[in-house]
N, C-alpha and C positions, 0 to 999 in steps of 0.2 A: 395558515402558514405556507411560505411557499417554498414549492420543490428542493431550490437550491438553499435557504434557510434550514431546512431539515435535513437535510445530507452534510452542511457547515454541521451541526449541532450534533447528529450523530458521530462525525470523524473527531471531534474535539473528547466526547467520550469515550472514547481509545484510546487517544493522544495520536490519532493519525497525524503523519504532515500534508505538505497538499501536493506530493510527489512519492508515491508509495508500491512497491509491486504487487502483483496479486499473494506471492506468496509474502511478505509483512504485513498486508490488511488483514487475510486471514490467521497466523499467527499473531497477532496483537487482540485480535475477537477474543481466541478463545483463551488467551492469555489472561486478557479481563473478566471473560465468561468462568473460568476454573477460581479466579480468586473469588469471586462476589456470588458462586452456587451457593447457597442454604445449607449445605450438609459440610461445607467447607470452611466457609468463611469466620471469621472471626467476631463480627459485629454480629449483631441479636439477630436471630432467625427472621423476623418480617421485617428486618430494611435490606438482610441480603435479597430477599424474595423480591421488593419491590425491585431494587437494584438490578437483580438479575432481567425483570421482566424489562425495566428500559430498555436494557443492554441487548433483551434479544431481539426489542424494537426498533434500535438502534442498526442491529445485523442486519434485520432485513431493508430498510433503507441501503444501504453500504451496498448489499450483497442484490440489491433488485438495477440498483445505479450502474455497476461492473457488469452484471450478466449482460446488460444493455450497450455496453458503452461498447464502442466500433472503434476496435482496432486498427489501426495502418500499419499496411507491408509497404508504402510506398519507400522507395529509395533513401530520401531525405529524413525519412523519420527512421530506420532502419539502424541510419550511420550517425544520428545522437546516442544511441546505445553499444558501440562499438567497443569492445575490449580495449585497455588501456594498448595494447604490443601492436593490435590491427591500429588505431587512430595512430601511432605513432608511425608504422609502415606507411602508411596513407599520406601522412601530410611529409614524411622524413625520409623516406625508403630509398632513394635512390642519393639524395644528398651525401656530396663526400665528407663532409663532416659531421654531420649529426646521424646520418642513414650508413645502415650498413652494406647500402650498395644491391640489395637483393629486393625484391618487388613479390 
């Protein structure tokens, strides 16, 4: 199976989407990890156990793919994540009618 097949297959047992921060990937892990522990869960003790064991196969794909994956500081990727009040300064700031004049 290849790489990106198994990281598709791993996020779908989450319910990742294909845009997620670091802190939702790891809260959704352990979110599924807490329901589907053995000592926890509701279903018979050896399908939580299998379940669990996907799940933590699943983590380390997710969790081996992020440790790896290379960040950008560059400028343009910076200012896709920009607070809603900065994006609207930025494209509106000085405009007399939509901007409040301040930069």
């Amino acid at each position: 199976m290849g790489r990106y097949k198994q990281i598709r297959e791993a996020i779908a047992m989450f319910g990742l989407h294909e845009h997620e921060t670091i802190r939702g990937i790891k809260s959704k892990i352990n979110k599924s990890l807490k329901q589907w522990h053995p000592d926890v869960s509701n279903n018979k003790k050896e399908t939580a156990k299998e379940k669990s064991i996907s799940l933590l196969n699943a983590k380390k794909i997710i969790m081996d793919y992020v440790d790896n994956y290379k960040i950008s500081f560059e400028k343009h990727e910076i200012e896709k994540y920009l607070p809603p009040h900065e994006l609207w300064m930025q494209r509106f700031g000085n405009d007399p009618l939509w901007g409040n004049g301040k930069q």
